[in-house]
DSSP file (Angstrom, degrees, kcal/mol; ACC not computed):
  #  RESIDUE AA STRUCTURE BP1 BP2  ACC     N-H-->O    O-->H-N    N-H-->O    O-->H-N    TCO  KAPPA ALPHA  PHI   PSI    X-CA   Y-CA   Z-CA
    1    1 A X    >>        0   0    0      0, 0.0     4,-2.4     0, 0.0     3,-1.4   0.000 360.0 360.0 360.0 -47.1  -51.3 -147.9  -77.4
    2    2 A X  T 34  +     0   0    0      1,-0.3     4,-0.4     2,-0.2     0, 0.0   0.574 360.0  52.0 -57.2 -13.1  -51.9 -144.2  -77.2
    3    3 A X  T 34 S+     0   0    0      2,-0.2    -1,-0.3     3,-0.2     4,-0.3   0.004 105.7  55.5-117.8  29.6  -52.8 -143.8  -74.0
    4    4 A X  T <> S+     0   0    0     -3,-1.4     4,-3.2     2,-0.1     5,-0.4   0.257 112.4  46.6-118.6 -48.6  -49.6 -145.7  -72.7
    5    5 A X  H  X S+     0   0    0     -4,-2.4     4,-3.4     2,-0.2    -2,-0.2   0.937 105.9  61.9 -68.3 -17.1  -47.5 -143.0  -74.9
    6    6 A X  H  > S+     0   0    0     -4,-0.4     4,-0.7    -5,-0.2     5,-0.2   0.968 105.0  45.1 -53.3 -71.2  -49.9 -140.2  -73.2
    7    7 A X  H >> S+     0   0    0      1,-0.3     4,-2.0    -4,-0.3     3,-1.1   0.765 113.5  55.4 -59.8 -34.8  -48.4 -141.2  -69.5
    8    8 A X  H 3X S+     0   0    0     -4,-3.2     4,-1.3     1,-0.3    -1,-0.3   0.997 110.4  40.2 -65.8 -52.9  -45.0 -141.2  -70.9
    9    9 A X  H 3< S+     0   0    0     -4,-3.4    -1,-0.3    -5,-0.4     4,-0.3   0.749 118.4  43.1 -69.0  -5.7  -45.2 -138.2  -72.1
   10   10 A X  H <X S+     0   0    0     -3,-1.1     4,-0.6    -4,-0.7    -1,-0.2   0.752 114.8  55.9 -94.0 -24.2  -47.1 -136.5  -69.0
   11   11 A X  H  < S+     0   0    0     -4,-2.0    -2,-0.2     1,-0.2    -3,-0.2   0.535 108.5  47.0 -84.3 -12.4  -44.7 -138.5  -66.6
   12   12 A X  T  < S+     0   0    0     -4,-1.3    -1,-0.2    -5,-0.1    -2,-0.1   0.539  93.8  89.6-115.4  -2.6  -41.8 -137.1  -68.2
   13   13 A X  T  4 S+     0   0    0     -4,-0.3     2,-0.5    -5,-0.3    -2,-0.1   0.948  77.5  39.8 -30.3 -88.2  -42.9 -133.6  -68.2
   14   14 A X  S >< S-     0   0    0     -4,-0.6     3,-2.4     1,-0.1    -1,-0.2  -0.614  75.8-126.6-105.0 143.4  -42.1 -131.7  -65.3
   15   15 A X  T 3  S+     0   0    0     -2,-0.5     6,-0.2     1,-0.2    -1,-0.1   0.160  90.6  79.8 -88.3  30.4  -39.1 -132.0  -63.8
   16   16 A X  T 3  S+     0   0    0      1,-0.1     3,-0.4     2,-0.0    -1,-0.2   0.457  91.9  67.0 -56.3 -15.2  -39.8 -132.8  -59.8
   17   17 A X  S <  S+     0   0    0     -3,-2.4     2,-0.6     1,-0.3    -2,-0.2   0.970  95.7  55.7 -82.5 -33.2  -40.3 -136.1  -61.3
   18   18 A X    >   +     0   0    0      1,-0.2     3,-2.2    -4,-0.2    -1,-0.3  -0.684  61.4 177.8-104.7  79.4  -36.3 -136.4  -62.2
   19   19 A X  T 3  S+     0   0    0     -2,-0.6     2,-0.6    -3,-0.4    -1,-0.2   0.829  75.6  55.7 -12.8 -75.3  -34.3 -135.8  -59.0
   20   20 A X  T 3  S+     0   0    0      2,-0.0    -1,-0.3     3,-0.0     3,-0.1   0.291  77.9 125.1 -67.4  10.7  -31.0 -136.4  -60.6
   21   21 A X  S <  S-     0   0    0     -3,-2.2     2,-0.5    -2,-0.6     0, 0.0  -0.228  76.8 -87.0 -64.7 161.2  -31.4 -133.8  -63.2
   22   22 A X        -     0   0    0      1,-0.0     2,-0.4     0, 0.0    -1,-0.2  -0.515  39.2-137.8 -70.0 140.6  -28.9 -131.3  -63.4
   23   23 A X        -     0   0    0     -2,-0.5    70,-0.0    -3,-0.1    -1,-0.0  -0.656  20.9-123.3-100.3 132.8  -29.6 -128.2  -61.1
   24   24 A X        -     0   0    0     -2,-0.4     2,-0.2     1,-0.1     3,-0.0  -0.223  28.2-153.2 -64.4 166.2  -28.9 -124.6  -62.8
   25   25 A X        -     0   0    0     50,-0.0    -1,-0.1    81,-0.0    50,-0.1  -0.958  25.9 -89.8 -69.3 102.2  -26.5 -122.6  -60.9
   26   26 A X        -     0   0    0     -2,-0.2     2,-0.1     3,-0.1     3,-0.0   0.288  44.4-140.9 -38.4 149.0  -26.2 -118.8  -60.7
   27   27 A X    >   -     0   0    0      1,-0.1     3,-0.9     4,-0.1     2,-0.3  -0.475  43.5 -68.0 -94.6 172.7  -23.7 -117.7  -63.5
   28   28 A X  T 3  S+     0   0    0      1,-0.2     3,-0.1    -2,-0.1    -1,-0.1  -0.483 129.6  26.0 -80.8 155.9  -21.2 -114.9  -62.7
   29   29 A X  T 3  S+     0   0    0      1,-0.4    49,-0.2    -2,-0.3    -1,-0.2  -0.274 106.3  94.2 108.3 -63.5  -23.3 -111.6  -62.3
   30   30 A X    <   +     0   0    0     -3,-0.9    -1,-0.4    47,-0.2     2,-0.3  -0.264  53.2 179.4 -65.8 137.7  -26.3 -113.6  -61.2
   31   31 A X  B     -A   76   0A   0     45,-2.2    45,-1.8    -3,-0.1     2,-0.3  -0.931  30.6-102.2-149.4 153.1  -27.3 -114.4  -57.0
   32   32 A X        -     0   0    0     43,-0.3    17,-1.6    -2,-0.3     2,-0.3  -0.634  36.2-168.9 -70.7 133.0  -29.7 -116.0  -55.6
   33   33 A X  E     -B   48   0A   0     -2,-0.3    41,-1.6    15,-0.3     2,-0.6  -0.916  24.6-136.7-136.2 147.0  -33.1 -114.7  -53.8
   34   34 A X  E     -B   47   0A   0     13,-1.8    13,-1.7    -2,-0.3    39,-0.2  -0.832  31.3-123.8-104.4 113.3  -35.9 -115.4  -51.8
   35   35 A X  E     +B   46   0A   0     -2,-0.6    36,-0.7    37,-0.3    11,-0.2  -0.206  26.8 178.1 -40.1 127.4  -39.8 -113.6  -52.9
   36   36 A X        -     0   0    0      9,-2.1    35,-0.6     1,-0.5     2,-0.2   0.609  67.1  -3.1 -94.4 -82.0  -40.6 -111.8  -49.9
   37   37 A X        -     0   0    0      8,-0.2    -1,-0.5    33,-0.1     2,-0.5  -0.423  62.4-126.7-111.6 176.3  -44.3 -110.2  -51.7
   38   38 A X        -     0   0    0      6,-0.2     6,-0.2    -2,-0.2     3,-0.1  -0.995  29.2-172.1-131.2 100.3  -45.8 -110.5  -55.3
   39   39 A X        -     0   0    0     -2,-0.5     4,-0.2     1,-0.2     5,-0.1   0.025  31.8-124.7 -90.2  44.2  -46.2 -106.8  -56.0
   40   40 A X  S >  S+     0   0    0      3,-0.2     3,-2.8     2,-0.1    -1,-0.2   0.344  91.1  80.6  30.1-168.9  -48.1 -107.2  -59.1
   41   41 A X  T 3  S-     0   0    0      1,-0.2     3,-0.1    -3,-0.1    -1,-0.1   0.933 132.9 -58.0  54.4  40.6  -47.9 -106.0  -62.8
   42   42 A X  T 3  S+     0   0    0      1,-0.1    -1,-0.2    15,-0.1    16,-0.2   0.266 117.8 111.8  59.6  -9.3  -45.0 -109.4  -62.9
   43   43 A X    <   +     0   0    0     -3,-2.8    -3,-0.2    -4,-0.2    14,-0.2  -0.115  38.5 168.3 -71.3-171.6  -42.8 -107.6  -60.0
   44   44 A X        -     0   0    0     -6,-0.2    12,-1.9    -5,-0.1    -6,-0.2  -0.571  38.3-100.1 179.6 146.5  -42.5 -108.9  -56.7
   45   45 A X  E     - C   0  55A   0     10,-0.2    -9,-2.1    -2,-0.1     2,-0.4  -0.408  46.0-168.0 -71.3 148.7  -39.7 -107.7  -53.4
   46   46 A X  E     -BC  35  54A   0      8,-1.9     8,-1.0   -11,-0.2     2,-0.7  -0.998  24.0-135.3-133.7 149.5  -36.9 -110.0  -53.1
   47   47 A X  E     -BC  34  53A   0    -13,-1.7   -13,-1.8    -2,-0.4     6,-0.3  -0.889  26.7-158.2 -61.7  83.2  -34.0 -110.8  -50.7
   48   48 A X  E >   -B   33   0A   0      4,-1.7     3,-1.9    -2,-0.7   -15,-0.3  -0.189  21.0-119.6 -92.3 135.3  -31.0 -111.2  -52.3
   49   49 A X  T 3  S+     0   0    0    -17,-1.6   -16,-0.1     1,-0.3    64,-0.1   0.710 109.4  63.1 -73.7  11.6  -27.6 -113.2  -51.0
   50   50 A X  T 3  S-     0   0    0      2,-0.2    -1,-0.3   -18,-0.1     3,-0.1   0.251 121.3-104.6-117.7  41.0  -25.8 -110.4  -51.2
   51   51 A X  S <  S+     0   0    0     -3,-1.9     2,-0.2     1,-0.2    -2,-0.1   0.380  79.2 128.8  73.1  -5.0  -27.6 -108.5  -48.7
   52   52 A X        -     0   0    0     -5,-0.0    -4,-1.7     2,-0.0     2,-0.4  -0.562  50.0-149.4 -94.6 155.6  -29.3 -106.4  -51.1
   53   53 A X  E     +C   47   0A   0     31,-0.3     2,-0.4    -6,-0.3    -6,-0.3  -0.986  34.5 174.9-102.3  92.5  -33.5 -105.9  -51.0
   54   54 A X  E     -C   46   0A   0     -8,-1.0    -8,-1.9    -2,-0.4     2,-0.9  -0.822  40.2-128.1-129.8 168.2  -34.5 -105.3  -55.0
   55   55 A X  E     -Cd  45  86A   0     30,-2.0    32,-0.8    -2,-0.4     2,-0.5  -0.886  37.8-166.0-100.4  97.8  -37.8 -104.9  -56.8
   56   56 A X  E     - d   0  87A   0    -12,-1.9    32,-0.2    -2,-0.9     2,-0.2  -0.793   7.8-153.5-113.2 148.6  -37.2 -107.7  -59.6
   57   57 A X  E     - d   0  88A   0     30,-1.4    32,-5.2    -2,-0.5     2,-0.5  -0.621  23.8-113.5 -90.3 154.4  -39.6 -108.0  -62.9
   58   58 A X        -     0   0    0    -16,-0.2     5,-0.1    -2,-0.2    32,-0.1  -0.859  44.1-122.1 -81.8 137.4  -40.3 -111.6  -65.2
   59   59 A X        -     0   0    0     -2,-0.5    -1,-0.1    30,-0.4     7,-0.1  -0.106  18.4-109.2 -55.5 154.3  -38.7 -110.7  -68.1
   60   60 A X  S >  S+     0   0    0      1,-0.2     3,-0.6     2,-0.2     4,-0.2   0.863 121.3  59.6 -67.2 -39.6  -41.1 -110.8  -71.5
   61   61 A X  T 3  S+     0   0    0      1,-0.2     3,-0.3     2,-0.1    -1,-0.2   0.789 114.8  36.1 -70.5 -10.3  -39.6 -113.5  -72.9
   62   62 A X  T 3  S+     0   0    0      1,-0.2    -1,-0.2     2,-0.1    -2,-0.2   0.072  80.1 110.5-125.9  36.9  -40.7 -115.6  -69.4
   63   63 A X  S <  S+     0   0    0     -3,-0.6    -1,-0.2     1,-0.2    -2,-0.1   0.806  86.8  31.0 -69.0 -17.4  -44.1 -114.3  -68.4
   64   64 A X  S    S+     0   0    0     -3,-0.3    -1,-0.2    -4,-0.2    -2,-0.1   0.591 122.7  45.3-119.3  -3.7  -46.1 -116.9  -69.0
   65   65 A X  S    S+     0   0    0      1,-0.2     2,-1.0    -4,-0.1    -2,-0.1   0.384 102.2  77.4-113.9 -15.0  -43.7 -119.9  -68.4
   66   66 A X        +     0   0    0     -4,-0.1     2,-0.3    -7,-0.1    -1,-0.2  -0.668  54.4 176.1-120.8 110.0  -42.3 -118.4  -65.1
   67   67 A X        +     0   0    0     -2,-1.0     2,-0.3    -3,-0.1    -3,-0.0  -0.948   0.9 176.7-106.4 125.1  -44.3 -118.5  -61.6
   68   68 A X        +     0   0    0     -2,-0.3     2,-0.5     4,-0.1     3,-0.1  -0.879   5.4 179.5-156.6 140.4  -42.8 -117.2  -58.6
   69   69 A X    >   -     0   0    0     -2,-0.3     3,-4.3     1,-0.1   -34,-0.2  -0.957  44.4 -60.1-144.5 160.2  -44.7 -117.1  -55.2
   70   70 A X  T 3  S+     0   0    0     -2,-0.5   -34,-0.2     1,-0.2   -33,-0.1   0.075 124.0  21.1 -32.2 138.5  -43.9 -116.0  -51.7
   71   71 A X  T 3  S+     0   0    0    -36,-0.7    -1,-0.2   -35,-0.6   -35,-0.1   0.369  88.9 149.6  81.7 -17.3  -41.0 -117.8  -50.2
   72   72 A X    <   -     0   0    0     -3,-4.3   -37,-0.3   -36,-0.1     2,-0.2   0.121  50.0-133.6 -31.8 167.3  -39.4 -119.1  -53.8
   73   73 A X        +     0   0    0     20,-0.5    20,-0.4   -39,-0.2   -39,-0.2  -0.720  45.1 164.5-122.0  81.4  -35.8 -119.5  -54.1
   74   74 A X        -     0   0    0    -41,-1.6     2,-0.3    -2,-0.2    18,-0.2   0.228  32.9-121.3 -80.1 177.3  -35.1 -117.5  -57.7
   75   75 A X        -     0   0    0     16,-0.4    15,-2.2   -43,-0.2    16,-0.6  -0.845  28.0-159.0-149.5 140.5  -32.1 -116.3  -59.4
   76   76 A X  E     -AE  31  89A   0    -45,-1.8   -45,-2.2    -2,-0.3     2,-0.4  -0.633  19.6-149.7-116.9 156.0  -31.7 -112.9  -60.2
   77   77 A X  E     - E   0  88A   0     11,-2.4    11,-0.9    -2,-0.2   -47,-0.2  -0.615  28.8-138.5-116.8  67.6  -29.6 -110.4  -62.6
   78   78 A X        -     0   0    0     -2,-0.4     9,-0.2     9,-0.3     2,-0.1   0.206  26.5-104.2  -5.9 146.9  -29.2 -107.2  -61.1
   79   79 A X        -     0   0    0      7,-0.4     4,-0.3     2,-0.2     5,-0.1  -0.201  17.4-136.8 -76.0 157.2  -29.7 -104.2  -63.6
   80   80 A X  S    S+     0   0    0      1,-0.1     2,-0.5    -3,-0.1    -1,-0.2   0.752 100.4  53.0-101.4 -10.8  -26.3 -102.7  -64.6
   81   81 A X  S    S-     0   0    0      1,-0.1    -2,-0.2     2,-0.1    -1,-0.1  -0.917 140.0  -3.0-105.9 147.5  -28.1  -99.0  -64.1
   82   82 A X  S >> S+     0   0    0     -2,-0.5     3,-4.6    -3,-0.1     4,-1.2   0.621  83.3 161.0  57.1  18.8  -29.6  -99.0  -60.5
   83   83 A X  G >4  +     0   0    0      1,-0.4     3,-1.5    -4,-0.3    -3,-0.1   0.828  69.5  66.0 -44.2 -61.9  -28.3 -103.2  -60.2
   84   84 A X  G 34 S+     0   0    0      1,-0.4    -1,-0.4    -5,-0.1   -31,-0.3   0.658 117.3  14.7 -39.2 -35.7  -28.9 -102.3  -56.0
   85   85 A X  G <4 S+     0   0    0     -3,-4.6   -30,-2.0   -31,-0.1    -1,-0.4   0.616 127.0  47.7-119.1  -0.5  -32.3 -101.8  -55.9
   86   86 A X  E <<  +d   55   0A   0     -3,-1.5    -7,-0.4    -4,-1.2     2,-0.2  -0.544  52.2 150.9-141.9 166.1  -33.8 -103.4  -59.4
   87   87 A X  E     -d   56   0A   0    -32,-0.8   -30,-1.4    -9,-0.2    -9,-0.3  -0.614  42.1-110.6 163.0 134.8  -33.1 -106.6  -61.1
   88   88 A X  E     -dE  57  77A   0    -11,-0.9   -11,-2.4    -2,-0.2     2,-0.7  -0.546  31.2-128.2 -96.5 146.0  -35.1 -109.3  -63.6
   89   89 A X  E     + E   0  76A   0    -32,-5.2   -30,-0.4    -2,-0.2   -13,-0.2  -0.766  32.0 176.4 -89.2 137.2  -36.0 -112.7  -61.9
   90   90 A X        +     0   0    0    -15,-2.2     2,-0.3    -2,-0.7   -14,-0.2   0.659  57.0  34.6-129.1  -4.4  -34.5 -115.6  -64.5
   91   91 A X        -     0   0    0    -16,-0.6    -1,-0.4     2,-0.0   -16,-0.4  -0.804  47.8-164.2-153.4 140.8  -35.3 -118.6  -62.5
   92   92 A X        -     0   0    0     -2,-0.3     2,-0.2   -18,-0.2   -18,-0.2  -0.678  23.7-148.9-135.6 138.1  -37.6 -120.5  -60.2
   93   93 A X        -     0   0    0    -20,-0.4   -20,-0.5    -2,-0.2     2,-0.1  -0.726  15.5-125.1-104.3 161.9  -36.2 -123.5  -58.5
   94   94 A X    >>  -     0   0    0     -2,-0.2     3,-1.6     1,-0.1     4,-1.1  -0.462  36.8 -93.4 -94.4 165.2  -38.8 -126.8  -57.5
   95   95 A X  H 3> S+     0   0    0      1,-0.3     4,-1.3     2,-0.2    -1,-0.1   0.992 129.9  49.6 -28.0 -82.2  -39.1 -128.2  -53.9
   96   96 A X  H 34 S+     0   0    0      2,-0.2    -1,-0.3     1,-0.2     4,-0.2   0.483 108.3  58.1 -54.5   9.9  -36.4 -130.9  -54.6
   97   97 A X  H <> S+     0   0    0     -3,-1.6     4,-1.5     2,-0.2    -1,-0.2   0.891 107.1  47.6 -52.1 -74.1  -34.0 -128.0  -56.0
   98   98 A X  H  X S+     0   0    0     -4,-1.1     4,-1.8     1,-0.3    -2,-0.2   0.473 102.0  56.7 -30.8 -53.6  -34.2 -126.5  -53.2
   99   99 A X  H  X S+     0   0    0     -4,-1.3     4,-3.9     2,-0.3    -1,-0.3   0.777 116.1  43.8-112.9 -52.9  -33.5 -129.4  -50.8
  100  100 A X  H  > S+     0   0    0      1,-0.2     4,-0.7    -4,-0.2     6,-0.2   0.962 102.2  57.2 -84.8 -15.2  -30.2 -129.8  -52.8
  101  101 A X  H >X>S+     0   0    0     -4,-1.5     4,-2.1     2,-0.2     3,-1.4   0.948 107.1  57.4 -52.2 -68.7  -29.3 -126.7  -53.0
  102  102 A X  H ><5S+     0   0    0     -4,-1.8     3,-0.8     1,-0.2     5,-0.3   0.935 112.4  40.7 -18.0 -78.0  -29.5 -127.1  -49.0
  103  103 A X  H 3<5S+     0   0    0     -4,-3.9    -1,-0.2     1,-0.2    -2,-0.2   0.245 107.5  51.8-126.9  57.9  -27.3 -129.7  -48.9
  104  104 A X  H <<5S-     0   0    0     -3,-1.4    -1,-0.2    -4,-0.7    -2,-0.2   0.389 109.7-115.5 -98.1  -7.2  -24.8 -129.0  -51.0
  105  105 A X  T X<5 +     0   0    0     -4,-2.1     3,-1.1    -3,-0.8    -3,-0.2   0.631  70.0 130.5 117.4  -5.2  -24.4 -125.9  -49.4
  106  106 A X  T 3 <S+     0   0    0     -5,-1.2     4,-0.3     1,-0.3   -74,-0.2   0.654  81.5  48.7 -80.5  -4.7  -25.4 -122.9  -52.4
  107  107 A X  T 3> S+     0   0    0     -6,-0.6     4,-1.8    -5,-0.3     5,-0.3   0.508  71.2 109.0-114.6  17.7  -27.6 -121.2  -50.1
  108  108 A X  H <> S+     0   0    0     -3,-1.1     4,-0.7     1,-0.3     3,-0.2   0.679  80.4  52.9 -41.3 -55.0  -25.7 -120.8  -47.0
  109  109 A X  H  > S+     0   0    0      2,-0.2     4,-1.1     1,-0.2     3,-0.4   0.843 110.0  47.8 -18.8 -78.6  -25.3 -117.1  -47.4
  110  110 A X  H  > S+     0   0    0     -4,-0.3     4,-0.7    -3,-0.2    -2,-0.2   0.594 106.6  53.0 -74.8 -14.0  -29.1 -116.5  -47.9
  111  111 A X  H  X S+     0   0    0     -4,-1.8     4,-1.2    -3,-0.2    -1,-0.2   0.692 102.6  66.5 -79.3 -20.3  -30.5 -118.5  -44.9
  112  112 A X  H >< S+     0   0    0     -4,-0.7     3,-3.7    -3,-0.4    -2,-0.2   0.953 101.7  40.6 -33.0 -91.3  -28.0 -116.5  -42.8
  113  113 A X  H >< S+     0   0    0     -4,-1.1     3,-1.4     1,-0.2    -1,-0.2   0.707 110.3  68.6 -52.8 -24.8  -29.7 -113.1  -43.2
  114  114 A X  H 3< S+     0   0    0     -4,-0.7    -1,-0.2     1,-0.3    -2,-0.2   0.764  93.7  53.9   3.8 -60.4  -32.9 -115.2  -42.8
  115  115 A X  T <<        0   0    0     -3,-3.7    -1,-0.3    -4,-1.2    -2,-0.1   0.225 360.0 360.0 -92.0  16.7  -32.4 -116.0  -39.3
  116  116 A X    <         0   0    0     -3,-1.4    -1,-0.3    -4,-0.1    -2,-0.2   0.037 360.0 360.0-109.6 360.0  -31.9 -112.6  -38.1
């Protein structure tokens, strides 16, 4: 009996396993970006959909629960002093995020400059 409640609870863990969950959305403020590099010390360069390049940090409260690798799809909060170049990273979308984010259309804007 315990090792039946184990798989439930390891199968319900992370949430690639539940497609249909809801998927976060930037808030107003907030845009979405792609890691270009992992400069260390938690930074790392990002692309931004609004054309902008910035050097974003994990936040304290998510350093250890938030992992962000080349080619992620994040969302970021521009600073309000230097918001153009600087900015904290607040969420990592999964492969299947991604893929609906695709096609519903929220990244349209940020595969553009991509493709240049």
């Amino acid at each position: 009996m315990a090792e039946s409640s184990k798989k439930n609870k390891k199968g319900n863990r992370h949430a690639h396993n539940k497609p249909d969950e809801k998927v976060r959305l930037p808030k107003s403020g907030e845009v979405f970006g792609i890691v270009d590099t992992r400069l260390g010390m938690g930074k790392s360069r990002i692309r931004c959909s609004d054309g902008n390049e910035r050097i974003c940090r994990v936040p304290g409260a998510l350093k250890r629960r938030l992992w962000v690798r080349p080619d992620n799809i994040v969302i970021i909060k521009p600073w309000e002093y230097e918001g153009d170049r600087k900015g904290d990273i607040l969420f990592n979308y999964n492969p299947i995020q991604v893929k609906w984010l695709k096609k519903e259309g929220h990244l349209k804007e940020l595969l553009e400059q991509e493709e240049f």
